[in-house]
C-alpha positions in Angstrom: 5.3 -15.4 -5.5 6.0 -13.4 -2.2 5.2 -10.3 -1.6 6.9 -8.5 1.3 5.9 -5.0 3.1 8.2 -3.5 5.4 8.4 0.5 6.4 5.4 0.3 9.3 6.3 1.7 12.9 5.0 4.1 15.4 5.1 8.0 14.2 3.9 11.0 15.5 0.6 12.8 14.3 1.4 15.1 11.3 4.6 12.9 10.4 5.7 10.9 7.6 6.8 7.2 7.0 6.9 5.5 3.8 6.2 1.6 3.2 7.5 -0.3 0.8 6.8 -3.8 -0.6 9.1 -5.8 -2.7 7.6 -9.0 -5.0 10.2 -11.9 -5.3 8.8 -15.3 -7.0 7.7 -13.2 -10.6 8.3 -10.3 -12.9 7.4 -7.4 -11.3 6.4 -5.3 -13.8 3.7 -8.1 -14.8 1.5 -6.9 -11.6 -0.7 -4.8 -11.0 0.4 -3.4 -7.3 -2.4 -2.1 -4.4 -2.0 -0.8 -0.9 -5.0 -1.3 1.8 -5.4 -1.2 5.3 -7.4 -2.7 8.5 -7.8 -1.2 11.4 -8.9 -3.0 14.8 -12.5 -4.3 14.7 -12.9 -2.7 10.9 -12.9 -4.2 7.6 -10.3 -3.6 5.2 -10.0 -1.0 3.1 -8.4 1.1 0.1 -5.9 3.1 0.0 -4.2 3.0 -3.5 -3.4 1.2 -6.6 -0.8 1.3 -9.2 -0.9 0.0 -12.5 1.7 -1.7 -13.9 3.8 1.2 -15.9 3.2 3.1 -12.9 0.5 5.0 -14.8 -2.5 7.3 -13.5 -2.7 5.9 -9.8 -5.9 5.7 -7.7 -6.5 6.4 -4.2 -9.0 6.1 -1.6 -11.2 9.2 -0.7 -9.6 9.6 2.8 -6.5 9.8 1.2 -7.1 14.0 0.5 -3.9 14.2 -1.5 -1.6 13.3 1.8 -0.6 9.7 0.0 1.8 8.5 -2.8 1.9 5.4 -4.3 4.5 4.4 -6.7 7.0 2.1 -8.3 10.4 1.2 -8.7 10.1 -1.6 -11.5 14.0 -1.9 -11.6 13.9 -2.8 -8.1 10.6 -4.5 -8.0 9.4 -2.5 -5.0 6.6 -0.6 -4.9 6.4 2.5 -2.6 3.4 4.1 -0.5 5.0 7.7 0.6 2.8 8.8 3.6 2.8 12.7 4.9 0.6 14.2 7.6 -0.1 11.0 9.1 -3.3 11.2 11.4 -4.1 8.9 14.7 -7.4 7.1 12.1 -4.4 6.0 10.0 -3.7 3.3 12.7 -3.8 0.2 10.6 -2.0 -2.4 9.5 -1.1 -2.1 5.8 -0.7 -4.8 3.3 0.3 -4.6 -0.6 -1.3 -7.2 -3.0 -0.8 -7.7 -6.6 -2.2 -9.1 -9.1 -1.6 -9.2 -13.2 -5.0 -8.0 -13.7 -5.4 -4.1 -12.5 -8.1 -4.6 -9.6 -8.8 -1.0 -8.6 -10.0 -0.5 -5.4 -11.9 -4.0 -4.7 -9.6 -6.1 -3.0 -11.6 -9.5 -4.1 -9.5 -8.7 -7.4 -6.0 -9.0 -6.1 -5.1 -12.4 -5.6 -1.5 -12.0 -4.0 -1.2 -10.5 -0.7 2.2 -9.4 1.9 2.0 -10.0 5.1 0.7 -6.3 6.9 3.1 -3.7 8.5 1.6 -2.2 10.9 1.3 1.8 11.0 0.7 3.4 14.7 -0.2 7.1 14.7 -0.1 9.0 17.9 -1.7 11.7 18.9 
């Protein structure tokens, strides 16, 4: 199973980008899907999960309604939409999946994409 993120790049503060990540290797709609994010010199941490009908969606507090997650189970991509975009949300961003819904704890997702990496300016 792979597990592919793409959609990162440099954006002004206050903009938009959207990240997607597409699973190859399984069914799709068997995972569970989760977005999270480490900054330099900080751990890594939540953003959003997805479960895998697409249903009731979590996200992390700093999120403040300015995130989407969702999925395309046709397409086996799962998207993270990404408005008002603020220089903190300088990260690099990976997906993971699992087929057991982990939440926020990243110890529960046992498939992980390589990063894209978000850069807010100010």
């Amino acid at each position: 199973v792979q597990l592919q993120a793409s959609g990162g790049g440099l954006v002004q503060a206050g903009g938009s980008l959207r990240l997607s990540c597409g699973v190859s290797g399984r069914t799709f709609s068997n995972y569970a899907m989760a977005w999270f994010r480490q900054a330099p010199g900080k751990e890594r941490e939540f953003v959003a999960a997805i479960t895998w009908t697409g249903s009731s969606p979590i996200y992390g507090d700093f999120v403040k309604g300015r995130f989407t997650i969702s999925r395309d189970n046709a397409k086996s991509l799962v998207y993270l939409q990404m408005n008002s975009l603020k220089p903190e949300d300088t990260a690099v961003y990976y997906c993971a999946a699992d087929r057991e819904y982990g939440g926020r704890l990243a110890l529960r997702y046992n498939l992980w994409g390589q990063g894209t990496l978000v850069t807010v300016s100010s």
